[in-house]
Structures are given as structure tokens and as C-alpha cells.
MARKOL-235624 format. One line per field, with one value per atom (N, C-alpha, C, O, CB): residue number from 0; atom name; x, y, z; chain. Coordinates in steps of 0.1 Angstrom, whole numbers, plus 5000, padded with zeros to 4 digits. Glycine has a CB too. Layout:
// MARKOL-235624
nr: [NUM | ...] $
atom: [CA | ...] $
px: [X | ...] $
py: [Y | ...] $
pz: [Z | ...] $
kette: [A | ...] $
// end
This chain:
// MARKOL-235624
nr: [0 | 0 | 0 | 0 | 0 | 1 | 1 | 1 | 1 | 1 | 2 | 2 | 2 | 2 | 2 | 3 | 3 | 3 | 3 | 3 | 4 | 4 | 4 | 4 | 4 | 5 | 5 | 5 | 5 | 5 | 6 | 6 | 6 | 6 | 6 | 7 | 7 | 7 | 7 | 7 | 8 | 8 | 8 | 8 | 8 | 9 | 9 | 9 | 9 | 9 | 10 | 10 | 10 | 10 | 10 | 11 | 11 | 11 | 11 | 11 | 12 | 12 | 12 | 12 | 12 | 13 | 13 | 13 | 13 | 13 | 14 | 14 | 14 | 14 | 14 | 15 | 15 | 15 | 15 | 15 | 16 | 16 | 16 | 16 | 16 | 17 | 17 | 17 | 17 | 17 | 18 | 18 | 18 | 18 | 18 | 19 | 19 | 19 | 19 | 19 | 20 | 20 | 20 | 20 | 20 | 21 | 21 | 21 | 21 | 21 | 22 | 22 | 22 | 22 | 22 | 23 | 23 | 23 | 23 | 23 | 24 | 24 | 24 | 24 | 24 | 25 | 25 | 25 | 25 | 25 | 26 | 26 | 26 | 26 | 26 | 27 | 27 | 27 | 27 | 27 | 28 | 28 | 28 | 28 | 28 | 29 | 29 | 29 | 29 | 29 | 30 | 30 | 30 | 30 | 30 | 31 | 31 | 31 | 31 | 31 | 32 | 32 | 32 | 32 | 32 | 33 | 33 | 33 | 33 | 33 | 34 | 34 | 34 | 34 | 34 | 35 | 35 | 35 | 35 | 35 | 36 | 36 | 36 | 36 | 36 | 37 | 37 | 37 | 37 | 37 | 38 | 38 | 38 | 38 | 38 | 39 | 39 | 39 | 39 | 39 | 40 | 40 | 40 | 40 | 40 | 41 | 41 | 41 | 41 | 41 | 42 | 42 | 42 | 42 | 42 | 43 | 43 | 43 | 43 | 43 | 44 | 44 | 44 | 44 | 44 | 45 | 45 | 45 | 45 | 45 | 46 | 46 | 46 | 46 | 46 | 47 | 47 | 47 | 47 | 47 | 48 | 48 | 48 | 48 | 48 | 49 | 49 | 49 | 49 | 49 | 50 | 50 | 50 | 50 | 50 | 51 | 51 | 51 | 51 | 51 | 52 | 52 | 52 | 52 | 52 | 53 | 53 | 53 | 53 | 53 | 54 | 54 | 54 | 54 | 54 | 55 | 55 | 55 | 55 | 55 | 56 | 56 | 56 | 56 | 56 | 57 | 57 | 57 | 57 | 57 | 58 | 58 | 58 | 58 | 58 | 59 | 59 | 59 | 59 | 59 | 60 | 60 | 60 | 60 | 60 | 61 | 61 | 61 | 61 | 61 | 62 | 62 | 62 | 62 | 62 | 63 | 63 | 63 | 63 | 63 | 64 | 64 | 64 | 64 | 64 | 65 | 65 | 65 | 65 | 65 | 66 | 66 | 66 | 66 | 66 | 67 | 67 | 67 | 67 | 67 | 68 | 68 | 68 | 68 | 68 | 69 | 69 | 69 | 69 | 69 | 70 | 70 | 70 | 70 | 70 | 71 | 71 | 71 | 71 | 71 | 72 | 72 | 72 | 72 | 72 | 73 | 73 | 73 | 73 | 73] $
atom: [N | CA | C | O | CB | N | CA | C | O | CB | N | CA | C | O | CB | N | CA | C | O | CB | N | CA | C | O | CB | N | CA | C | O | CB | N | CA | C | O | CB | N | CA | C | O | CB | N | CA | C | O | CB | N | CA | C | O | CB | N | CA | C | O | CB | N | CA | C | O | CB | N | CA | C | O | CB | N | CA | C | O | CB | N | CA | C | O | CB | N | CA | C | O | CB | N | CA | C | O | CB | N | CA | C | O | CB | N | CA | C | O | CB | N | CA | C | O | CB | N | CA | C | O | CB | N | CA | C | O | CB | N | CA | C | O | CB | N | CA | C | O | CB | N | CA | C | O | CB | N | CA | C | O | CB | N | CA | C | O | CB | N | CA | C | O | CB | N | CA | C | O | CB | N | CA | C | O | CB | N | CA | C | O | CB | N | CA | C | O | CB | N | CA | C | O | CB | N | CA | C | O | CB | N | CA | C | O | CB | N | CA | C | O | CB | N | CA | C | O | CB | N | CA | C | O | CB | N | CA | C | O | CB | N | CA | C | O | CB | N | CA | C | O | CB | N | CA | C | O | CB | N | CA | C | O | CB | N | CA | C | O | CB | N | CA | C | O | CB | N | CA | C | O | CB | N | CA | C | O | CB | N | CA | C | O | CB | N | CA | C | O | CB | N | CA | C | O | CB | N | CA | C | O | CB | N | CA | C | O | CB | N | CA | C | O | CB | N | CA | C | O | CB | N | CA | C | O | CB | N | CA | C | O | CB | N | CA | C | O | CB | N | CA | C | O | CB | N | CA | C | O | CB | N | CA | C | O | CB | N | CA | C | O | CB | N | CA | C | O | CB | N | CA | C | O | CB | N | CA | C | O | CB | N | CA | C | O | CB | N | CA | C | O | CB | N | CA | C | O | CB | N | CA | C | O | CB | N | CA | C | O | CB | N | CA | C | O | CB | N | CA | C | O | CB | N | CA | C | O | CB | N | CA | C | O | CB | N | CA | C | O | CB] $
px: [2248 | 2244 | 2234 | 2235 | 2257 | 2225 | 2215 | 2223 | 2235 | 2210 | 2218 | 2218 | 2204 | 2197 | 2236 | 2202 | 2199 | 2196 | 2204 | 2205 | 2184 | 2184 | 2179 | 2166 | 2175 | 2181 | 2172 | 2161 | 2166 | 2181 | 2150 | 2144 | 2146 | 2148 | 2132 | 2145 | 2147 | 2160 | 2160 | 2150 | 2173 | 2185 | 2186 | 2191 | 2195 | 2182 | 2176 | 2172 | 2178 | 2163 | 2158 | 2153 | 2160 | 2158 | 2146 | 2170 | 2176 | 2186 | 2192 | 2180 | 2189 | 2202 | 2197 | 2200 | 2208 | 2185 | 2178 | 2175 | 2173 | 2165 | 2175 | 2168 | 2184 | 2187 | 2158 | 2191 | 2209 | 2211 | 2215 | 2226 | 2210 | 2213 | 2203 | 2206 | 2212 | 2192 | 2181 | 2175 | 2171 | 2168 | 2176 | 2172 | 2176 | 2169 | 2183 | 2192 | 2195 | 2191 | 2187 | 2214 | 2190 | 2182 | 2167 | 2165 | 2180 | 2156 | 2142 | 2146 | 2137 | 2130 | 2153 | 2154 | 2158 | 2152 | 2160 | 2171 | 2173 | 2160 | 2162 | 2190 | 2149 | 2146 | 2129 | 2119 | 2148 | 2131 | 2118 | 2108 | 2096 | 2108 | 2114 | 2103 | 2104 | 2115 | 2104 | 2093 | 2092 | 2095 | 2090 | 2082 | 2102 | 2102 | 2101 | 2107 | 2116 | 2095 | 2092 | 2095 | 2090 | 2073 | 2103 | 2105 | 2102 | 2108 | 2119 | 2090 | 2088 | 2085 | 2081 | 2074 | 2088 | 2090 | 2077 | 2077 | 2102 | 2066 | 2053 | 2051 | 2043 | 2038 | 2064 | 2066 | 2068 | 2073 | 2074 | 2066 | 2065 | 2079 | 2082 | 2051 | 2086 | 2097 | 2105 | 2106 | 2091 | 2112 | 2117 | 2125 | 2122 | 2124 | 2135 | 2141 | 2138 | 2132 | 2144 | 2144 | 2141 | 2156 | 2164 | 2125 | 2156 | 2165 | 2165 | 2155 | 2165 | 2178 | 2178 | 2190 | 2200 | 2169 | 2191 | 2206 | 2206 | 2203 | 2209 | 2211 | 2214 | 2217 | 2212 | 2222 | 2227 | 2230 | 2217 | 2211 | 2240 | 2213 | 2197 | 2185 | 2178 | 2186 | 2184 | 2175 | 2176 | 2167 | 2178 | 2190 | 2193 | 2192 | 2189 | 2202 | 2196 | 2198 | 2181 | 2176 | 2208 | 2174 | 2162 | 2153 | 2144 | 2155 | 2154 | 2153 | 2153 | 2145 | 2167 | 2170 | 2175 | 2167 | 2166 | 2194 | 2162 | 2160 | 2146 | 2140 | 2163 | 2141 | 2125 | 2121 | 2112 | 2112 | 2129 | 2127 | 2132 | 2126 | 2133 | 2143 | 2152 | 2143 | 2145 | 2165 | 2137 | 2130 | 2119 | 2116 | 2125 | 2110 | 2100 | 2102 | 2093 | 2094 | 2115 | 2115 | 2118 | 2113 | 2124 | 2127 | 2128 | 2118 | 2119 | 2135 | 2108 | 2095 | 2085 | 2076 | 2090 | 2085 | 2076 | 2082 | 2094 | 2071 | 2074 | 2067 | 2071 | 2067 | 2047 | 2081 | 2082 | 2071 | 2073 | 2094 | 2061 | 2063 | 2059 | 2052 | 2058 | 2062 | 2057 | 2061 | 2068 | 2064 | 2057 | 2058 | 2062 | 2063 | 2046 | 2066 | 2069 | 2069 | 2075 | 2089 | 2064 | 2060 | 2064 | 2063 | 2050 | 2068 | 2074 | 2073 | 2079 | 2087 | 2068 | 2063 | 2067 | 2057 | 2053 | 2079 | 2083 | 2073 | 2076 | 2103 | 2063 | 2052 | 2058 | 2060 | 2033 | 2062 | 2067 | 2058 | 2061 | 2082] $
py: [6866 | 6877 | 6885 | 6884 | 6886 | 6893 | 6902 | 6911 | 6913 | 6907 | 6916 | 6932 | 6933 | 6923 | 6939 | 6947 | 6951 | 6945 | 6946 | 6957 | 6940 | 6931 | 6937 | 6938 | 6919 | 6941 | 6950 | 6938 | 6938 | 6960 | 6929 | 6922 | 6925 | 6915 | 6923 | 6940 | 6940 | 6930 | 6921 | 6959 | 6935 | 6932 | 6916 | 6909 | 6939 | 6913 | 6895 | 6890 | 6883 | 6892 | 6894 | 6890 | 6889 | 6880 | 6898 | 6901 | 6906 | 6895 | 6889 | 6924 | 6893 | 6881 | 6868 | 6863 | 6873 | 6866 | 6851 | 6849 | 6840 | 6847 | 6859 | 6859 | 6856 | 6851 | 6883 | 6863 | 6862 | 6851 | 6846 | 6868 | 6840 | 6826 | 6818 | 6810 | 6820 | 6822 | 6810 | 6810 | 6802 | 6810 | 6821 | 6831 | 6822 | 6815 | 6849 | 6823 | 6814 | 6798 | 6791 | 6814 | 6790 | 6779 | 6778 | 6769 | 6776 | 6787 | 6785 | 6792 | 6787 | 6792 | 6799 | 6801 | 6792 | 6792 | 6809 | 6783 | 6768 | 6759 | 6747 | 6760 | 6761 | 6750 | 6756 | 6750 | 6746 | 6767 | 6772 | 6779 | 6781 | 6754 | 6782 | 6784 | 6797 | 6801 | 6777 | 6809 | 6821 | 6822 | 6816 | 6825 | 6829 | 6831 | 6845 | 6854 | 6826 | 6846 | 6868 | 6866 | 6855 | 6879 | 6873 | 6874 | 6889 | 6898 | 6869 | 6893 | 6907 | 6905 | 6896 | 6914 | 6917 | 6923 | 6932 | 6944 | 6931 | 6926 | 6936 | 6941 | 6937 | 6928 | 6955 | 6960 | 6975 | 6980 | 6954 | 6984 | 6996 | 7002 | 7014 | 7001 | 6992 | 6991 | 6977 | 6969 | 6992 | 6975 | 6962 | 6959 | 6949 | 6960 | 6967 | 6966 | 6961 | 6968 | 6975 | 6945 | 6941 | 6936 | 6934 | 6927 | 6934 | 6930 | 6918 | 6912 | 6934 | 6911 | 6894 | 6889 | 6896 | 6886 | 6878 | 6871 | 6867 | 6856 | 6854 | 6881 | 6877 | 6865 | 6863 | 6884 | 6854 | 6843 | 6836 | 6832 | 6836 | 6836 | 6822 | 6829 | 6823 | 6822 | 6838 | 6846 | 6843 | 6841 | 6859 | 6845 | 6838 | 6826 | 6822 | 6839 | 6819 | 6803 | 6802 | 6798 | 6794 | 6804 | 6797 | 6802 | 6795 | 6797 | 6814 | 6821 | 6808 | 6801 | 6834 | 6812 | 6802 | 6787 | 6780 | 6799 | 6781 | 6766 | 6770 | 6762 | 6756 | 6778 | 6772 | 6777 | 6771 | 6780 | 6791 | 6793 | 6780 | 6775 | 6808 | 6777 | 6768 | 6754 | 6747 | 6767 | 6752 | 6740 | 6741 | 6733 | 6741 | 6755 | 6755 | 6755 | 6751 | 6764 | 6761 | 6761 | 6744 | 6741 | 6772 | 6734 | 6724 | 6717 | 6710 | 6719 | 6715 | 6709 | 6716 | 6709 | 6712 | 6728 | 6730 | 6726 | 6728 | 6745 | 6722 | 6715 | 6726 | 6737 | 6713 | 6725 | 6733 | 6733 | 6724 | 6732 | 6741 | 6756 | 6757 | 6748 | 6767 | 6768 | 6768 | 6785 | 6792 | 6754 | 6787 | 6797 | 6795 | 6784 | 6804 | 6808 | 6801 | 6818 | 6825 | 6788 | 6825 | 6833 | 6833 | 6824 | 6834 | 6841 | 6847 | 6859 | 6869 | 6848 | 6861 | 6871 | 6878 | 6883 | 6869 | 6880 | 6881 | 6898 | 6910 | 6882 | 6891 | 6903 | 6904 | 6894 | 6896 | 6918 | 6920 | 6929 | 6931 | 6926] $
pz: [3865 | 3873 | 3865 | 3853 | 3876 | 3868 | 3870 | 3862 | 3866 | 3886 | 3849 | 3847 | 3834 | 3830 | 3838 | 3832 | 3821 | 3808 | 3799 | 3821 | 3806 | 3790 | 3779 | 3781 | 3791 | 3769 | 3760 | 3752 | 3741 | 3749 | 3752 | 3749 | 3732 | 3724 | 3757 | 3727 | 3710 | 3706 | 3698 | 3703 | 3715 | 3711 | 3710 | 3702 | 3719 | 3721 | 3725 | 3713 | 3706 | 3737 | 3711 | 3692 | 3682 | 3674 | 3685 | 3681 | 3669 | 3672 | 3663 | 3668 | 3687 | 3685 | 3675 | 3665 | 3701 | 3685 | 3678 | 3665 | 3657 | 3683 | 3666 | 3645 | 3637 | 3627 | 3636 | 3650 | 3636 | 3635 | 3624 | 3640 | 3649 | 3649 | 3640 | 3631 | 3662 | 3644 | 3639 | 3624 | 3616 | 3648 | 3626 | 3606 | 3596 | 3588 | 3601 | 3595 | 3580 | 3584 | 3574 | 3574 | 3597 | 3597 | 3590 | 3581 | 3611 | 3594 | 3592 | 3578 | 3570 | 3603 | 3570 | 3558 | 3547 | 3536 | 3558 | 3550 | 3542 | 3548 | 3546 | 3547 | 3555 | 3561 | 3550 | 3548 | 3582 | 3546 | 3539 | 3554 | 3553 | 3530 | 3563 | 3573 | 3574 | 3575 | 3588 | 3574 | 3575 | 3588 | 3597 | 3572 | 3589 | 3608 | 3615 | 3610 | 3616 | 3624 | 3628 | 3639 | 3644 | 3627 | 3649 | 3662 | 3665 | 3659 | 3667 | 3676 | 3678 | 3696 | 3703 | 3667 | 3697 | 3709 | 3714 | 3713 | 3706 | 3721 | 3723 | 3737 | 3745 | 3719 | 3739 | 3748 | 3749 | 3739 | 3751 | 3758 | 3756 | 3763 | 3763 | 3760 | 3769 | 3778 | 3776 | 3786 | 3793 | 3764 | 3763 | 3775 | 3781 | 3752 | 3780 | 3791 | 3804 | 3813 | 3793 | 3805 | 3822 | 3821 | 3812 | 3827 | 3838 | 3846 | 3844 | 3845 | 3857 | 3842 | 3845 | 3842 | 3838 | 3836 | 3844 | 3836 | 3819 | 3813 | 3844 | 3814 | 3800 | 3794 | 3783 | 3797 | 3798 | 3792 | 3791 | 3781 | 3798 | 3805 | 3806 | 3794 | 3786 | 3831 | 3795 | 3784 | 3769 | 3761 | 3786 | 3768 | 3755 | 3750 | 3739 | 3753 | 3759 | 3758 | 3757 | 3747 | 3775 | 3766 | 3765 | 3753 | 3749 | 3778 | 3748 | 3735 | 3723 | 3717 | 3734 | 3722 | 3709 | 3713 | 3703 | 3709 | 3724 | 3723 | 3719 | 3711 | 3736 | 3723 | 3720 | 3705 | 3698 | 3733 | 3700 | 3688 | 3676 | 3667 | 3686 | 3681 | 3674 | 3671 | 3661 | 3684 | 3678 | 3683 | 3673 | 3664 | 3700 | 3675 | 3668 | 3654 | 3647 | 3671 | 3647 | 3635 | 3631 | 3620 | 3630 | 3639 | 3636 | 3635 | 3625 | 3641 | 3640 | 3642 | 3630 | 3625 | 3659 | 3626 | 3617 | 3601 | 3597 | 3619 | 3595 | 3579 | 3570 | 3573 | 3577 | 3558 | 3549 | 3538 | 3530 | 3544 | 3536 | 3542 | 3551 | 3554 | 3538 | 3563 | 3576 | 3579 | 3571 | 3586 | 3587 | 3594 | 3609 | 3614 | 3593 | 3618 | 3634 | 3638 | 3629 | 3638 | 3647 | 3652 | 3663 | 3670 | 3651 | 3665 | 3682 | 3691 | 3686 | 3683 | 3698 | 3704 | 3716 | 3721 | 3704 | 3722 | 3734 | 3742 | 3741 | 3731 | 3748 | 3756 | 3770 | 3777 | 3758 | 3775 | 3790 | 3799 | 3810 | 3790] $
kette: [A | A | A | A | A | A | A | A | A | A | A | A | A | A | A | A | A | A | A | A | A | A | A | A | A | A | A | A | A | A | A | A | A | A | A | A | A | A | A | A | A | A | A | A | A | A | A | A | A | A | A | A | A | A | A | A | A | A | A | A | A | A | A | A | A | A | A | A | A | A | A | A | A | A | A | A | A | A | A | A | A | A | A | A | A | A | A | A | A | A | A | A | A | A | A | A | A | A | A | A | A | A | A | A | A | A | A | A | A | A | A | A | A | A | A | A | A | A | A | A | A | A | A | A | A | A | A | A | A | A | A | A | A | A | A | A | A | A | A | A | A | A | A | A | A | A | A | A | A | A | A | A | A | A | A | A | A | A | A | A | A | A | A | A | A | A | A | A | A | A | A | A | A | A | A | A | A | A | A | A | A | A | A | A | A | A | A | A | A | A | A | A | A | A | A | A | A | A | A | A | A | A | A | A | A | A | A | A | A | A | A | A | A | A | A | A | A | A | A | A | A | A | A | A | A | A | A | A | A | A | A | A | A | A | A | A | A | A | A | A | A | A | A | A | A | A | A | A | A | A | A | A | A | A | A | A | A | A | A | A | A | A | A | A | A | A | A | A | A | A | A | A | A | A | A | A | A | A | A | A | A | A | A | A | A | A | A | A | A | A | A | A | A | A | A | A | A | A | A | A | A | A | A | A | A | A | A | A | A | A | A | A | A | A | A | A | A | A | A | A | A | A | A | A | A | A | A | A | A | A | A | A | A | A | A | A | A | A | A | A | A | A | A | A | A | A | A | A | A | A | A | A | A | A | A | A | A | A | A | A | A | A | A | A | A | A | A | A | A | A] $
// end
């Protein structure tokens, strides 16, 4: 169901999951939020889920050292 998403809190989730991965893996990783209104409406679970796969993804795929950048723009 539809509510309220705070896009910062979304990041701050992904970085808790994915963080100590790209950190044993040597990968710098930044997740930021470039919004003046992080807040949209949607289904919180699907947001997350597709969050964690693509960040998750990217840090698996990048080369130590590496970096992986994320930018959630609304």
C-alpha cells in the first residue's frame, strides 16, 4: 500500500545494509538524496527492495578500489 516515504530515511536504510558490504569489499560508497522535498508517496517495501538491489549490485560488480555513487533525484 501507498503511504509517505522519506527518500533521506530510504538511503540511510541502504547505506545500513549495504555499507559494511562495500566496506569489507574496499568500495567507497555515498548514497545522497538531491531533493528539496524528499517526501513522496509510494509503496515503501518496493522502494526499498529496489534500492538495496541496484545499490547492492553496484557495489558487487565494482573493482577494489572502487567507488559506487548514488543519487536518489525527485
Amino acid at each position: 500500500s501507498k503511504t509517505q516515504v522519506d527518500l533521506c530515511d530510504a538511503a540511510n536504510s541502504v547505506d545500513a545494509i549495504v555499507g559494511s558490504l562495500a566496506r569489507e569489499k574496499g568500495v567507497d560508497l555515498s548514497i545522497d538524496v538531491d531533493s528539496l522535498d524528499p517526501v513522496v508517496v509510494t509503496d515503501p517495501n518496493i522502494v526499498h527492495k529496489i534500492l538495496v538491489n541496484l545499490v547492492s549490485n553496484a557495489v558487487k560488480f565494482t573493482d577494489s578500489p572502487g567507488r559506487v555513487a548514488a543519487s536518489l533525484v525527485y
